[in-house]
C-alpha positions in Angstrom: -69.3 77.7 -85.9 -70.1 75.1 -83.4 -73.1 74.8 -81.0 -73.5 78.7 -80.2 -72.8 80.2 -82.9 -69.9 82.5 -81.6 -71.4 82.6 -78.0 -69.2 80.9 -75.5 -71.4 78.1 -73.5 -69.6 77.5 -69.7 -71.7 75.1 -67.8 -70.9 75.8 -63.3 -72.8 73.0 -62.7 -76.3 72.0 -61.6 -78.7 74.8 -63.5 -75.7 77.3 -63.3 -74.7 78.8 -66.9 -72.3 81.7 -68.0 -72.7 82.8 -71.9 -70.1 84.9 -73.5 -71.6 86.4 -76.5 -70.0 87.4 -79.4 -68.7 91.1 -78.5 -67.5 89.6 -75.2 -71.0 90.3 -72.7 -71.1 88.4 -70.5 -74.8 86.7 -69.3 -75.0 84.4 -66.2 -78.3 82.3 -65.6 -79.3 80.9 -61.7 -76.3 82.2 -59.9 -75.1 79.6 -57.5 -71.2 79.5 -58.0 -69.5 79.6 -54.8 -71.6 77.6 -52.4 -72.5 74.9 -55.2 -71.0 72.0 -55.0 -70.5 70.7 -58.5 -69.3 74.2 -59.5 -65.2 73.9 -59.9 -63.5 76.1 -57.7 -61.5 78.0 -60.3 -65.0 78.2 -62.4 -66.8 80.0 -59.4 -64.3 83.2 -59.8 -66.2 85.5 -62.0 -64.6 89.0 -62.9 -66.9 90.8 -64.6 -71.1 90.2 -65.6 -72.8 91.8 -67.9 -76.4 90.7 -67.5 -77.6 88.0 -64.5 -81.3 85.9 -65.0 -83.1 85.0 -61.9 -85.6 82.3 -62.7 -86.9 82.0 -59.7 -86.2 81.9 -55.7 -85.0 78.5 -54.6 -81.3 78.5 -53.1 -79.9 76.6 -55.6 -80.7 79.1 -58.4 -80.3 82.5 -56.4 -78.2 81.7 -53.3 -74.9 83.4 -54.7 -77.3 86.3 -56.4 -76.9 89.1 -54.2 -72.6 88.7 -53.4 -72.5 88.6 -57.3 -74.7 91.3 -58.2 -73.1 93.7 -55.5 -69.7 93.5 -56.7 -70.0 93.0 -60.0 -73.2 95.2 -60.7 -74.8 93.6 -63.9 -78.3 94.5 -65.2 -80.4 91.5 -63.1 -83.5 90.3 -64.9 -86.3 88.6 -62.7 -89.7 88.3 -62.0 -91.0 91.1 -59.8 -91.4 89.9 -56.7 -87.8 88.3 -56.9 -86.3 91.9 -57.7 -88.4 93.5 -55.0 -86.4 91.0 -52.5 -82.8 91.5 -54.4 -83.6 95.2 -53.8 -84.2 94.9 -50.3 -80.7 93.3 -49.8 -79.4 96.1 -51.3 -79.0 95.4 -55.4 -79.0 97.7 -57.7 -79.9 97.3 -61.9 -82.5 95.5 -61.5 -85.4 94.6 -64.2 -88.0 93.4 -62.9 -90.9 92.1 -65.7 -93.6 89.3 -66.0 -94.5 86.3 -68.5 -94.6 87.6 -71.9 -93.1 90.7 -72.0 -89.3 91.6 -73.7 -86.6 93.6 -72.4 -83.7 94.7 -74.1 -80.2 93.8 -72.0 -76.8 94.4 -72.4 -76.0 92.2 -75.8 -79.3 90.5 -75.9 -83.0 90.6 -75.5 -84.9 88.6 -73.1 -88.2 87.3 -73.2 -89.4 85.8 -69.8 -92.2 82.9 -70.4 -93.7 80.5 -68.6 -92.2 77.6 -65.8 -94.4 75.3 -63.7 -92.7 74.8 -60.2 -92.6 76.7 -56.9 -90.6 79.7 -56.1 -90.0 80.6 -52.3 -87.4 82.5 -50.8 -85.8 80.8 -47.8 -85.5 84.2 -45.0 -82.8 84.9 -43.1 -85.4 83.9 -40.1 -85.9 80.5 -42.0 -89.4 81.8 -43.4 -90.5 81.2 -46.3 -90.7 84.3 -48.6 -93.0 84.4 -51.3 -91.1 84.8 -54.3 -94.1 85.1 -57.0 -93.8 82.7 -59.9 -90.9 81.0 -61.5 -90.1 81.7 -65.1 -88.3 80.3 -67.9 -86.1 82.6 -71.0 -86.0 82.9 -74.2 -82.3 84.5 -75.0 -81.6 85.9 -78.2 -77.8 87.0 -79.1 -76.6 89.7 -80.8 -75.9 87.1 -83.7 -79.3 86.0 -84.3 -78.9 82.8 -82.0 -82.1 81.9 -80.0 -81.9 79.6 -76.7 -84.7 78.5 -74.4 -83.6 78.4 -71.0 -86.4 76.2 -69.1 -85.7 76.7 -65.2 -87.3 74.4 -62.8 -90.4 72.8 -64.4 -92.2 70.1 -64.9 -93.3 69.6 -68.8 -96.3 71.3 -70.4 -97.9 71.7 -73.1 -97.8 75.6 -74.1 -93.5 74.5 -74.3 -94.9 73.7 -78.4 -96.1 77.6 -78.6 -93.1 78.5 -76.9 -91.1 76.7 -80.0 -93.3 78.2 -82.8 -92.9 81.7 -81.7 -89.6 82.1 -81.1 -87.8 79.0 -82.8 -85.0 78.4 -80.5 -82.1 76.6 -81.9 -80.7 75.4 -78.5 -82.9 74.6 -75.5 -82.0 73.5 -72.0 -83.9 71.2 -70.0 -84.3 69.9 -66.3 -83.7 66.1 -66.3 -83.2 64.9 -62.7 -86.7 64.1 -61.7 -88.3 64.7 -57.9 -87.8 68.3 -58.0 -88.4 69.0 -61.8 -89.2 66.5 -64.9 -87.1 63.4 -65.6 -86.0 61.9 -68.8 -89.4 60.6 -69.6 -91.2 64.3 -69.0 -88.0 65.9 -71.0 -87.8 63.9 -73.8 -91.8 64.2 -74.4 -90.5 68.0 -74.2 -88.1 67.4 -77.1 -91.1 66.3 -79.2 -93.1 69.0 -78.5 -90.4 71.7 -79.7 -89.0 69.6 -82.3 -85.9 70.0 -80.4 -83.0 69.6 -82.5 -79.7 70.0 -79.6 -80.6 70.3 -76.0 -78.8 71.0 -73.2 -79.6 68.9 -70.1 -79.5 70.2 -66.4 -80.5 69.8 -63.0 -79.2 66.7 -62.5 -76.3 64.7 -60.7 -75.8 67.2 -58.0 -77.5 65.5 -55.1 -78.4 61.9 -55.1 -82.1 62.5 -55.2 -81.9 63.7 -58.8 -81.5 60.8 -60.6 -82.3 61.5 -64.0 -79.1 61.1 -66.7 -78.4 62.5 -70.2 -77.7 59.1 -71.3 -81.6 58.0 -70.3 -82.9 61.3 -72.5 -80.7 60.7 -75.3 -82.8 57.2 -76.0 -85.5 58.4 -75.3 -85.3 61.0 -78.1 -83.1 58.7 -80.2 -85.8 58.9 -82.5 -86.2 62.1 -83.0 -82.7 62.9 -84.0 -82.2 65.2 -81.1 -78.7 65.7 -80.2 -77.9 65.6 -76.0 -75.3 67.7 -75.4 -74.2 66.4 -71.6 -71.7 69.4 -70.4 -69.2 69.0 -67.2 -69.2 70.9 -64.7 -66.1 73.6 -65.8 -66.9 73.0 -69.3 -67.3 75.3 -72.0 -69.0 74.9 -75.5 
C-alpha cells in the first residue's frame, strides 16, 4: 500500500509535515506554512486540522502555530511550557505532556520522547522565552503504522531504545548539519534503529544547512536503508 500504509505523507518543506490518515484526520507536525520559504504557496492553504505537534519553540517549527490553531482549532500536542505560551496567545485544545508519557489524539496516539537541542521562544519584545525542552514523536495510525518523528536533534544513543519499544516502520531525521545532525550523525542514527525507510528533513532551506539526502543515502548504503528525499509540495 505504499510507504504509509493508507496515511497520506505531504511534505511543506523544511521540518513541515501534514499526514492524512486513513479515515481522513488530518495531523500537522512544526507548523511553519505561510512564512516558510520552501513551503509552496498553494501547499500553505490548509482547510481543516485535526491534531497539530509542537516539538519545540524555535520559529521555524512554531512561527505559523498560533494563526493555524486559532482558526482551525485542532487538538495541539506540546511540551508544557510550549502550551502554557500557545495559551497565553490565546489557543485553545491544547495537550500539554512530558517525555514518556501517551495521549490519545484525534485518529492516533502520541507518544512524546526525547530530542537533544534547544528550545527558546523568540518574544514579541525580542526576548528569549524559555520554552522547556524539545521533544521528538512517536505517531501511531489508526492502521497500526508507527512513525518516529525526530525534531531538532543531534544523534544519541537512547534513539536504539526508542526503536525497540515502539518499532517504527518509518522515521524522519534532521540532516542539514549546524543546527541539528548531518549525514554522518544521521546515518549512524539509521544504524542504531535498524532503520529500514527514513524520511530526511531540515535541510536545503537556508544555505547554512548543508547536509543532502544523497550524502545519507551512502552513508547507509550498507545498511539497506531506503532515503525517501520528498519535495517541498509533495505527497507520499
Amino acid at each position: 500500500m505504499g510507504i504509509g500504509r493508507g496515511v497520506e505523507i505531504q511534505f511543506l518543506g523544511h521540518s513541515t509535515f501534514l499526514f492524512t490518515s486513513p479515515s481522513g484526520g488530518r495531523l500537522l507536525i512544526d507548523p511553519w506554512t505561510d512564512h516558510n520559504p520552501a513551503c509552496p504557496k498553494d501547499a500553505a492553504q490548509i482547510d481543516s486540522l485535526d491534531v497539530m505537534l509542537v516539538t519545540h519553540g524555535h520559529f521555524d517549527h512554531i512561527q505559523d502555530a498560533v494563526s493555524l490553531a486559532t482558526r482551525l482549532e485542532p487538538q495541539v500536542v506540546c511540551i508544557l511550557e510550549v502550551g502554557n505560551w500557545l495559551e497565553n496567545k490565546g489557543v485553545s485544545n491544547i495537550v500539554a505532556m512530558n517525555k514518556g508519557g501517551t495521549v490519545a489524539v484525534g485518529d492516533v496516539r502520541v507518544t512524546m520522547v526525547d530530542a537533544r537541542h534547544s528550545s527558546g521562544i523568540m518574544g514579541d519584545d525580542g526576548t528569549m522565552i524559555n520554552g522547556g525542552e524539545p521533544a521528538g514523536y512517536v505517531v501511531e495510525f489508526e492502521n497500526g503504522l508507527r512513525i518516529y518523528f525526530a525534531g531538532d536533534t543531534c544523534v544519541f544513543g537512547d534513539m536504539k531504545i526508542i526503536a525497540e519499544i515502539y518499532q517504527p516502520e518509518l522515521i524522519f531525521l534532521p540532516i542539514g548539519d549546524h543546527f541539528t545532525m548531518g549525514p554522518v550523525e544521521a546515518a549512524y542514527a539509521c544504524r542504531l534503529m535498524n532503520a529500514r525507510k527514513v524520511i530526511p528533513m531540515h535541510y536545503g532551506t537556508f544555505p547554512i544547512l548543508t547536509g543532502t539526502p544523497e550524502e545519507l543515502a551512502r552513508l547507509t548504503r550498507d545498511l539497506g536503508t531506503e532515503v525517501i528525499a520528498m519535495s517541498p509540495g509533495e505527497t507520499l
